[in-house]
N, C-alpha and C positions, 0 to 999 in steps of 0.2 A: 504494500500500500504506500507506502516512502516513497518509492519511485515514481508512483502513479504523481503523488504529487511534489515529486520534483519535477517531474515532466511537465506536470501541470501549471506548475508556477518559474519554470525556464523560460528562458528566451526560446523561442519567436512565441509558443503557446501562452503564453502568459497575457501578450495583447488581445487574443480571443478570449481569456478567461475572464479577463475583467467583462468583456461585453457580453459576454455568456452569462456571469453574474447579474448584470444589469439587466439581460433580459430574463429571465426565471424570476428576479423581483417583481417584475414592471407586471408579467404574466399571473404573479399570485396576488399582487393588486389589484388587478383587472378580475381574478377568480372572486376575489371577496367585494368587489364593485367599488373600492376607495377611487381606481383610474378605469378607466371608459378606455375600450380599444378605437385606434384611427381608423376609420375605412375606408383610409385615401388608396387609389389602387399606385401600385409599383408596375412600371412596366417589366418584370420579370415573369411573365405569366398573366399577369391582368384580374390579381390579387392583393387584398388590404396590404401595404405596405408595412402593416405591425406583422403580421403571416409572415411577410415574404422577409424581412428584415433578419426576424428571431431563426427562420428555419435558414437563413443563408450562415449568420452566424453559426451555429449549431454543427452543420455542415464542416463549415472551415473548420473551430475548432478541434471536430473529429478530424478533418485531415490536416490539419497542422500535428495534434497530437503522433497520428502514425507516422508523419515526417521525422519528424523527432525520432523516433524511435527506430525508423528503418535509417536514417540519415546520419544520425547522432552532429547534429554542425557543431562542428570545430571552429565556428569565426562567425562574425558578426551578417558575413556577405550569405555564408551558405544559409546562415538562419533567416535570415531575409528574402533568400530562395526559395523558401520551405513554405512562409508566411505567402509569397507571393502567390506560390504552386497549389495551396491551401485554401484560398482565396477564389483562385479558377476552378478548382474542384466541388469547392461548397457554393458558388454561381449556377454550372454548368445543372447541378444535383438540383438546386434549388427552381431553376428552370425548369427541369424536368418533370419535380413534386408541384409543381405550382398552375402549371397547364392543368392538369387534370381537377385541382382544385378551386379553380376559379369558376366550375359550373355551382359550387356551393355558396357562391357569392354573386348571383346575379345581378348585373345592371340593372341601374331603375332607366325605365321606358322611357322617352322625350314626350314633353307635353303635347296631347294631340287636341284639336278642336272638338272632336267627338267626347272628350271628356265632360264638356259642357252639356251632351244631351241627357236629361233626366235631370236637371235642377232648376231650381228657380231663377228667375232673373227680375228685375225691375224697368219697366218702359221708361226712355228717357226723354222718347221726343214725343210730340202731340199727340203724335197716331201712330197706329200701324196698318199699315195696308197687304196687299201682294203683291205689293211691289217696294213698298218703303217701312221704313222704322228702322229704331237702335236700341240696344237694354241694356243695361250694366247686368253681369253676370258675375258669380262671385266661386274662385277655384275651391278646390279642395286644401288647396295649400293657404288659404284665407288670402291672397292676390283678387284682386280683381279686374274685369275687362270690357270693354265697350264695343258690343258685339253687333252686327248688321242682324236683325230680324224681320220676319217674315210673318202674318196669319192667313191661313186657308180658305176662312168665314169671312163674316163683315160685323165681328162683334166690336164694341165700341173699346178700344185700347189705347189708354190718354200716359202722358208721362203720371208714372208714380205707381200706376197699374202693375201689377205681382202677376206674373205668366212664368208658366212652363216649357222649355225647351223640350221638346219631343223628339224634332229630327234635324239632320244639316242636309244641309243643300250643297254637295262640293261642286258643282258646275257655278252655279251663282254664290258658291261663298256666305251663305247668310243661314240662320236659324232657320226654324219653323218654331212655334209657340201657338200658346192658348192661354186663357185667362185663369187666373189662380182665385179671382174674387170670389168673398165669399156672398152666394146668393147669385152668381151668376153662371149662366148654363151657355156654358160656349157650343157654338156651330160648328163643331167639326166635321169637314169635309175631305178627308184624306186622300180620297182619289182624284179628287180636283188640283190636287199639287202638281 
């Protein structure tokens, strides 16, 4: 066990061990919830950057250690060798482990317009017609946006008026809606769109 960690705490192994320690702390932080993991991605795989960081480390230090030990460096240059070749090893490894584990990290989707349909919006201009209106619409991310709308009837929809987005129009760009008021019995004509 002596050896283990003289090897442990030698040169070149020594500068992974410190990082190695640092990361095993950071990781049973994050187990007991004191630190929150990054989920910035690393382009080594196209995974959290805390993932890809701890498993590169890890990596190296295991092949720094076997350097050390098949190597034994006699001088500051071979150790630095060992460090460097240790380095590419726990990269190449970490690239490896990390393709496969980035399907556990899914991208979030880019915001699409069709997110809006199924919520509420508020009329902002006069009217709405079949040919004219605007609503503010409010995301799920609590953003908000000022959106071209559209109804199918001829119910009366004045600014301030509360309507539903039901469908989008992507050739003409604009909503479809219906009236949210209460006591009022919208004309839905669906096939007339």
């Amino acid at each position: 066990m002596g050896q283990f960690f003289a090897a442990a705490l030698g040169f070149p192994v020594v500068v992974l061990t410190v990082l190695l320690v640092i990361v095993i702390v950071y990781w049973l932080l994050v187990a007991v919830g004191v630190a929150d993991a990054d989920w910035v991605e690393l382009d080594i795989g196209g995974a959290p950057v805390t993932v890809g960081v701890s498993l590169l480390i890890a990596f190296s230090w295991f092949a720094s250690l076997a350097g050390t030990v098949l190597f034994t460096p006699s001088s500051t240059l071979v150790g630095a060798a060992v460090l460097a070749g240790a380095l590419v090893v726990g990269l190449v490894l970490t690239r490896l482990i990390m393709t496969p584990l980035k399907r556990l990290f899914p991208a979030d989707l880019p915001a699409s317009r069709l997110d809006f349909v199924g919520r509420p919006c508020v009329i902002r201009t006069g009217r709405v017609t079949r040919t004219f209106g605007q609503a503010e619409v409010t995301a799920a991310d609590g953003s908000s946006a000022l959106v071209q709308v559209r109804q199918p009837g001829q119910d009366p929809m004045t600014a301030g008026t509360t309507a539903l987005i039901f469908d989008y129009d992507a050739d003409g760009e604009f909503f479809w809606v219906a009236s949210l008021e209460i006591g009022h019995s919208p004309t839905l004509t669906l096939g007339d769109h």
